[in-house]
C-alpha distance (Angstrom), angle and dihedral (degrees) to the residues before:
residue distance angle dihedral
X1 . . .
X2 3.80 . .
X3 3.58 123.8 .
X4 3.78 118.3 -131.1
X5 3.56 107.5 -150.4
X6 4.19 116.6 -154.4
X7 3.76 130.2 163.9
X8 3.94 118.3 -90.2
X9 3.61 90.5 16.2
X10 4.24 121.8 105.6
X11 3.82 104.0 -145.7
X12 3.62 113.1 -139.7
X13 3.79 110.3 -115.8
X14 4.33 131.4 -160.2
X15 3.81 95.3 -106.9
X16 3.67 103.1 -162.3
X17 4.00 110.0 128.1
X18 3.48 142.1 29.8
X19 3.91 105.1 -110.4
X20 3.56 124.8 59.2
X21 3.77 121.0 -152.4
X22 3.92 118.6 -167.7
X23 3.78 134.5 174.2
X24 3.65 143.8 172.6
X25 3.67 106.4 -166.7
X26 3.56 136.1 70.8
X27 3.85 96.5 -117.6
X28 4.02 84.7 33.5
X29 4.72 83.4 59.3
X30 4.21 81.4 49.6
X31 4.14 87.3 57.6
X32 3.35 92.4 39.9
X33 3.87 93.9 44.7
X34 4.10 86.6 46.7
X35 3.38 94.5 37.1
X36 4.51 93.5 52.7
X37 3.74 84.8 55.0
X38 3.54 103.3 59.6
X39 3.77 93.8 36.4
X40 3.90 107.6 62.8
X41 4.14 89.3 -177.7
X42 3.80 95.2 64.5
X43 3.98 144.7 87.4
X44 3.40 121.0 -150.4
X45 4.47 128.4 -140.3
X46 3.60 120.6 -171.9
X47 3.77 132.3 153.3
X48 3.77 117.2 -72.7
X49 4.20 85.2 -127.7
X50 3.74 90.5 79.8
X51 3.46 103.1 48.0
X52 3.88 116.3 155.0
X53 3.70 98.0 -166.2
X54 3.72 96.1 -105.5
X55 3.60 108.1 78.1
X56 4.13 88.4 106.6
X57 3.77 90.2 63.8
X58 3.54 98.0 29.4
X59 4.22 97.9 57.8
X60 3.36 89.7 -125.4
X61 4.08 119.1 147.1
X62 3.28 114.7 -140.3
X63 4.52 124.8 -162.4
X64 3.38 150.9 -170.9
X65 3.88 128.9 -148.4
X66 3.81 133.7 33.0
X67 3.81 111.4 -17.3
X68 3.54 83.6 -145.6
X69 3.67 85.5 74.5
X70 3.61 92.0 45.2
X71 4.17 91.3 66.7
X72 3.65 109.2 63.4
X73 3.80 83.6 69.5
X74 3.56 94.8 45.6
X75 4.01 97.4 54.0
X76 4.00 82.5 52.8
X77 3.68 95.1 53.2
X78 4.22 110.0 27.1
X79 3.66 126.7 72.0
X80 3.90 80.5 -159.3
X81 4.12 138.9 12.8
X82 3.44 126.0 -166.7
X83 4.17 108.2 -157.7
X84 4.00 115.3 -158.6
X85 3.94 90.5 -153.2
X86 3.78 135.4 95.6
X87 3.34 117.3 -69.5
X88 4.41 100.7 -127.1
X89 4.33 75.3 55.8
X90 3.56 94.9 55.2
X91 3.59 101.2 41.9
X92 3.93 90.6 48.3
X93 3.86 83.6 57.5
X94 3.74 109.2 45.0
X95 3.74 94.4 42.6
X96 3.89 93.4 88.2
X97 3.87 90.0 53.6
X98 3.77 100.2 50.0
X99 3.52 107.0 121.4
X100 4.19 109.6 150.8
X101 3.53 143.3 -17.6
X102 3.82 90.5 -127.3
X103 3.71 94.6 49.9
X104 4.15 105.1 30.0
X105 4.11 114.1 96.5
X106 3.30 112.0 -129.2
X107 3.70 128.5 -100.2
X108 3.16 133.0 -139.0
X109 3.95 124.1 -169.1
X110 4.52 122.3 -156.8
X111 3.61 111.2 -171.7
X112 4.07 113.8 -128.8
X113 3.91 93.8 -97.5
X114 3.95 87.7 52.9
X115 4.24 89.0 -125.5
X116 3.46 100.1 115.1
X117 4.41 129.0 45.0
X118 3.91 110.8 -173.9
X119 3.77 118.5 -164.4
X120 4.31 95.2 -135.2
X121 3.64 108.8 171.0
X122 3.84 133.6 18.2
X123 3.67 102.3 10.5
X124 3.59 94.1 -178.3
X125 3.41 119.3 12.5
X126 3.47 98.0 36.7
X127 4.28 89.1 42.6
X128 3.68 95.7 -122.7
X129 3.86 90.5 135.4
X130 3.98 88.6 53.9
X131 3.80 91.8 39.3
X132 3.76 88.3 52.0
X133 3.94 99.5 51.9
X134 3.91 87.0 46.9
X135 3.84 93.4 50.0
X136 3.66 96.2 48.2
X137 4.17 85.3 44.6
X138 3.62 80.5 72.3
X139 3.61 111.9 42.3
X140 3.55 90.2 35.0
X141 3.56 90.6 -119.2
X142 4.00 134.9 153.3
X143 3.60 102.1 -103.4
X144 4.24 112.5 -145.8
X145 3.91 114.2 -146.7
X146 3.98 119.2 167.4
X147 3.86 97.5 176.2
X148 3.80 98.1 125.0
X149 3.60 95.9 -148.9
X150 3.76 85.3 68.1
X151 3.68 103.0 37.8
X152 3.90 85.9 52.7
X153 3.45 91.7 44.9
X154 3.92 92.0 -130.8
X155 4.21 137.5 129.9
X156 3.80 106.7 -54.4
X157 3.58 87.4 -143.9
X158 4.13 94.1 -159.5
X159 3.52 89.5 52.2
X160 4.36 103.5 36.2
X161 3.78 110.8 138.4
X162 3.77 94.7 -4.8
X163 3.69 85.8 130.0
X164 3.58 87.5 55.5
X165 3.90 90.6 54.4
X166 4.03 86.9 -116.9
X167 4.30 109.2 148.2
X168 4.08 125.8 -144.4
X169 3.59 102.8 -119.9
X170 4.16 89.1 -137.3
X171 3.95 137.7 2.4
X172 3.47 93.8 -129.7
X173 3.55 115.1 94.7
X174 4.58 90.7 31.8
X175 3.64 88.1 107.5
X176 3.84 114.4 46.2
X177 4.17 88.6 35.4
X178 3.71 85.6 51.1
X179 3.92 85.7 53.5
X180 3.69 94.3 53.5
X181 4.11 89.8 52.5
X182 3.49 89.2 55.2
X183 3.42 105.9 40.6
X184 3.93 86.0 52.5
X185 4.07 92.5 -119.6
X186 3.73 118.3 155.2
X187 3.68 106.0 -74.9
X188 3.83 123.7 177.6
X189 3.81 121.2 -142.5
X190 3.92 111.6 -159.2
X191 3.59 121.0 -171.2
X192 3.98 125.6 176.9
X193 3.61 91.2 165.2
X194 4.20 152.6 -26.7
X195 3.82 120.1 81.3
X196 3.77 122.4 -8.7
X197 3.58 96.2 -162.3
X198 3.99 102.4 74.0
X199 3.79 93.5 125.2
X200 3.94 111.5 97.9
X201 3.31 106.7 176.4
X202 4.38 138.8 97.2
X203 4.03 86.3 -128.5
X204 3.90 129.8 82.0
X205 3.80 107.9 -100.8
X206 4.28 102.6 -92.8
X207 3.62 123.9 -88.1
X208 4.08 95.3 -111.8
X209 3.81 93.5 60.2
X210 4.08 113.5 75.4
X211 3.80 131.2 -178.2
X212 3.56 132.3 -129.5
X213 3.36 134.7 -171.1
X214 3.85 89.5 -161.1
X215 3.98 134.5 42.7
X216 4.11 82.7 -136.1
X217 3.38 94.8 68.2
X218 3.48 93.2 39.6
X219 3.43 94.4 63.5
X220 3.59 99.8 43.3
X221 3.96 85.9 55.4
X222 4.34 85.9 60.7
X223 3.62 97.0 -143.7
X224 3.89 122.5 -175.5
X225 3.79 93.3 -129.1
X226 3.70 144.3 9.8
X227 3.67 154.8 -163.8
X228 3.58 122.7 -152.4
X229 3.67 121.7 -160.6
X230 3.80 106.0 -173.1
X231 3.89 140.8 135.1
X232 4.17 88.9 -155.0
X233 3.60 129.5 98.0
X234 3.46 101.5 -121.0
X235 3.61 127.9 -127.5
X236 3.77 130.8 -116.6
X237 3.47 91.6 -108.0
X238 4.04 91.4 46.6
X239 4.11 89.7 46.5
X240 3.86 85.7 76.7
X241 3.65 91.9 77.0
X242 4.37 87.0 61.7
X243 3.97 86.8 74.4
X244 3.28 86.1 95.6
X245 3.43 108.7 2.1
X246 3.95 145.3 94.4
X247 4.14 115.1 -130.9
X248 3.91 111.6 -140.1
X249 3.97 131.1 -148.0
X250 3.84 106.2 -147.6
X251 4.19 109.4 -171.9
X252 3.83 83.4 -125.0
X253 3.97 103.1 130.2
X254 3.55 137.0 82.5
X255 3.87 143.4 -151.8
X256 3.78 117.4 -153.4
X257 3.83 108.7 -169.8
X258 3.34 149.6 -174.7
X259 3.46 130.7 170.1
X260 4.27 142.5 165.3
X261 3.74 111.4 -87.2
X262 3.57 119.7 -88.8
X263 3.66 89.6 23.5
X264 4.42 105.6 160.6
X265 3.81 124.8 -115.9
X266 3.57 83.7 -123.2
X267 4.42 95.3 63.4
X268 3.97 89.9 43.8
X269 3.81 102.1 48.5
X270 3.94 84.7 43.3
X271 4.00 88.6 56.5
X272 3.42 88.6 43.7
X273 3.53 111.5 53.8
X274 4.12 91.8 39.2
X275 4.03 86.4 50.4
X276 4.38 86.6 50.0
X277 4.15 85.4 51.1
X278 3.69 92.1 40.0
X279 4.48 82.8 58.2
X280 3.32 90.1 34.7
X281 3.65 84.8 -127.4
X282 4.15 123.1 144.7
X283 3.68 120.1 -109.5
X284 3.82 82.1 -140.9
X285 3.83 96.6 74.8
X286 4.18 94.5 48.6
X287 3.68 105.4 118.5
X288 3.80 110.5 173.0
X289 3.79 141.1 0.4
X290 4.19 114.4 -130.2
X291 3.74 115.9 -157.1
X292 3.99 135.8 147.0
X293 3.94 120.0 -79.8
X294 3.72 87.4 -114.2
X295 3.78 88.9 78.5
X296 3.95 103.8 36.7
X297 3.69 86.5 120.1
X298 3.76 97.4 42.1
X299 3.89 98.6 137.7
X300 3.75 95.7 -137.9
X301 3.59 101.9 41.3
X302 4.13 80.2 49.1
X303 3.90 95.5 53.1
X304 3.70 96.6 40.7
X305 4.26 95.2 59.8
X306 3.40 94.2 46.1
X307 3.57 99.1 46.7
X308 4.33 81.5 48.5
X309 3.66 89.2 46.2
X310 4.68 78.1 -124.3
X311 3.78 121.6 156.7
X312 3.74 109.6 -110.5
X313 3.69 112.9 -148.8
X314 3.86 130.3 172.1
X315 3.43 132.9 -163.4
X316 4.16 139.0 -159.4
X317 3.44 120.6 -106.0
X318 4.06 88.1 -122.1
X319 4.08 82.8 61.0
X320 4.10 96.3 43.7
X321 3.64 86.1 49.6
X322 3.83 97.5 62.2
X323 3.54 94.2 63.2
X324 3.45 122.5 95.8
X325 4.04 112.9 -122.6
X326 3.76 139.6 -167.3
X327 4.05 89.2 -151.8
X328 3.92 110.8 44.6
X329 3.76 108.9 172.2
X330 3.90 129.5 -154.6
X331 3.89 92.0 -161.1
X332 3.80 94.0 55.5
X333 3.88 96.0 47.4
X334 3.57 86.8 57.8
X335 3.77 95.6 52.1
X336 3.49 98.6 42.5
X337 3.99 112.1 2.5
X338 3.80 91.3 -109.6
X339 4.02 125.2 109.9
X340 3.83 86.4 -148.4
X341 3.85 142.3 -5.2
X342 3.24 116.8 -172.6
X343 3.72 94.4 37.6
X344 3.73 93.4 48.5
X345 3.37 95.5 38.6
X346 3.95 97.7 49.6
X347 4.12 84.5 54.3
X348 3.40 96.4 51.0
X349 3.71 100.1 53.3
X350 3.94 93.1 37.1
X351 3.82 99.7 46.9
X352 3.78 77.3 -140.1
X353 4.05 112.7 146.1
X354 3.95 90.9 -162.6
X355 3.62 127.4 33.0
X356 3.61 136.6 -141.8
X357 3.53 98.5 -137.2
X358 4.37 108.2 26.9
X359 3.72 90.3 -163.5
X360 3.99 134.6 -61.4
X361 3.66 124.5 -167.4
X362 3.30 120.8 -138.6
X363 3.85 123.3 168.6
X364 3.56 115.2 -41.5
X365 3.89 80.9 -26.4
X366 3.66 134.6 101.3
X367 3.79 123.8 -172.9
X368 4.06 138.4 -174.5
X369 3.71 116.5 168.0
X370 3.53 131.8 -161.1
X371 3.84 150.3 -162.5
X372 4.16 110.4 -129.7
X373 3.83 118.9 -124.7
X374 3.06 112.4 -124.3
């Protein structure tokens, strides 16, 4: 199949990976050819005048026309393209289809003699600057990144803990905290919980950036930026510290549950959500529900984790009962030869010896929450 490329006209592309690879040239189709064969999650458009014969077999797409043409329905479907053209070319074309940094793929631009790979567009939330050290891994290349976070080897602040699954709680402040990072000003890092390990590289972490284990003495140290890394609501008085400052989600909290069979999704969100206001705690950092294996098909509990995008994790009773609890209970031994479930469970998954939340009942719902040890 060739693609006939006209103006006003979306082409309709074979979607199958994530990566697209496209090239114009003939030594740009020997990249792309090299290129699709080390990379299993990409598809591969080149112009139909340099077709080896293979492109049936191989998956490859092949077009006629104006690449430029060619792109609009690329950004739709790629989480990443990698463009074998010159860079001034390339930037001409994609400016018309910038929209945002949160939404644009990244781009990735080879030159023709395959020497050089230049992360172009969304360094790091799009994964350009990852994509490019992996494509020039394979052809050997010199990969070019100007992101300053990385050349300084410092906190990418749009991308801190992403690895870790932990979520910015707004946009705003990315780009004038990011500043301060670079521009080595005092910045305050504030962590009350989720991964420790968030440093990644062979150097101490810089002079200018300080930890606390507390948004008090964060404040009282003045710095010109910060990143908080916190499953609380903060208070009023704590907000002051979001002047200039970027609020992290860590996946550092968990729900241990039990509940009467047959229970609705409806009963055990409610329960949850007023439990998270009760602790003050954001729905944002739950990472799994913890229950006993005799309700790992529970309906409800089902529904509510995937919905949440949670880990749902269930446990014997054998394994419940060697925890230690505050709230053993006669009645639920009897029922399901546990002394507790949500208690139990909550400790088990959290590593936590003390709990936020011991256990409330509430309907045919009971709840424990706790804080993950990391």
């Amino acid at each position: 199949m060739i693609l006939s490329l006209a103006e006003n006209k979306l082409p309709v592309i074979k979607h199958k990976n994530t990566y697209a690879v496209v090239a114009i040239t003939k030594h740009g189709v020997d990249l792309a050819r090299q290129l699709a064969s080390s990379f299993s999650n990409t598809d591969v458009y080149y112009m139909s005048k340099f077709a080896k014969g293979d492109e049936e077999q191989q998956n490859i797409q092949m077009f006629q026309g104006s690449v430029r043409l060619l792109l609009p329905s690329l950004f739709q479907a790629y989480q990443g393209i990698i463009i074998i053209i010159s860079l001034g070319a390339v930037v001409r074309m994609i400016a018309p289809l910038l929209k945002d940094k949160k939404t644009d793929p990244g781009v990735v631009v080879i030159d023709d003699k395959g020497e050089h790979v230049i992360s172009v567009l969304s360094g790091h939330l799009g994964g350009a600057n990852e994509l490019t050290k992996e494509v020039a891994a394979v052809l050997q290349a010199t990969p070019v990144i100007t992101t300053a976070s990385d050349v300084q080897q410092t906190i990418p602040v749009d991308l801190f803990g992403k690895r870790f699954g932990w979520q910015w709680e707004s946009a705003e402040k990315l780009t004038p905290v990011s500043a301060s990072v670079v521009n080595e000003e005092q910045v305050a890092v504030v962590q009350e919980s989720g991964e420790k390990n968030w440093w990644n590289y062979d150097k101490p972490i810089p002079n200018h950036i300080s930890i606390y284990s507390d948004i008090a003495q964060a404040l009282a140290s003045n710095p010109s930026a910060a990143l908080v890394i916190t499953h609380r609501l903060l208070t009023t008085k704590e907000q002051a510290i979001l002047e200039n400052g970027v609020l992290y989600r860590p996946k550092a909290v968990v729900l241990g549950m039990g509940c009467n069979r047959g229970t609705s999704y409806d009963e055990i969100e409610q329960v949850i959500d007023d439990t998270l206001v009760e602790l003050q705690i954001s729905k944002k950092s739950v990472k799994a529900i913890a229950t006993i294996d005799l309700k790992k098909d529970e309906v409800g509990l089902l529904e509510i984790t995937e919905k949440n995008h949670w880990d749902f994790t269930y446990y014997t009773a054998e394994q419940l009962n060697s925890v230690s609890i505050e709230q053993p209970s006669n009645t639920v031994f009897k029922y399901t030869g546990a002394f507790g479930v949500s208690e139990p469970a909550a400790k088990l998954y959290s590593g936590a010896e003390e709990l936020l939340l011991v256990k409330k009942k509430s309907g045919n719902v009971t709840i424990s929450v706790a804080v993950i040890s990391y």
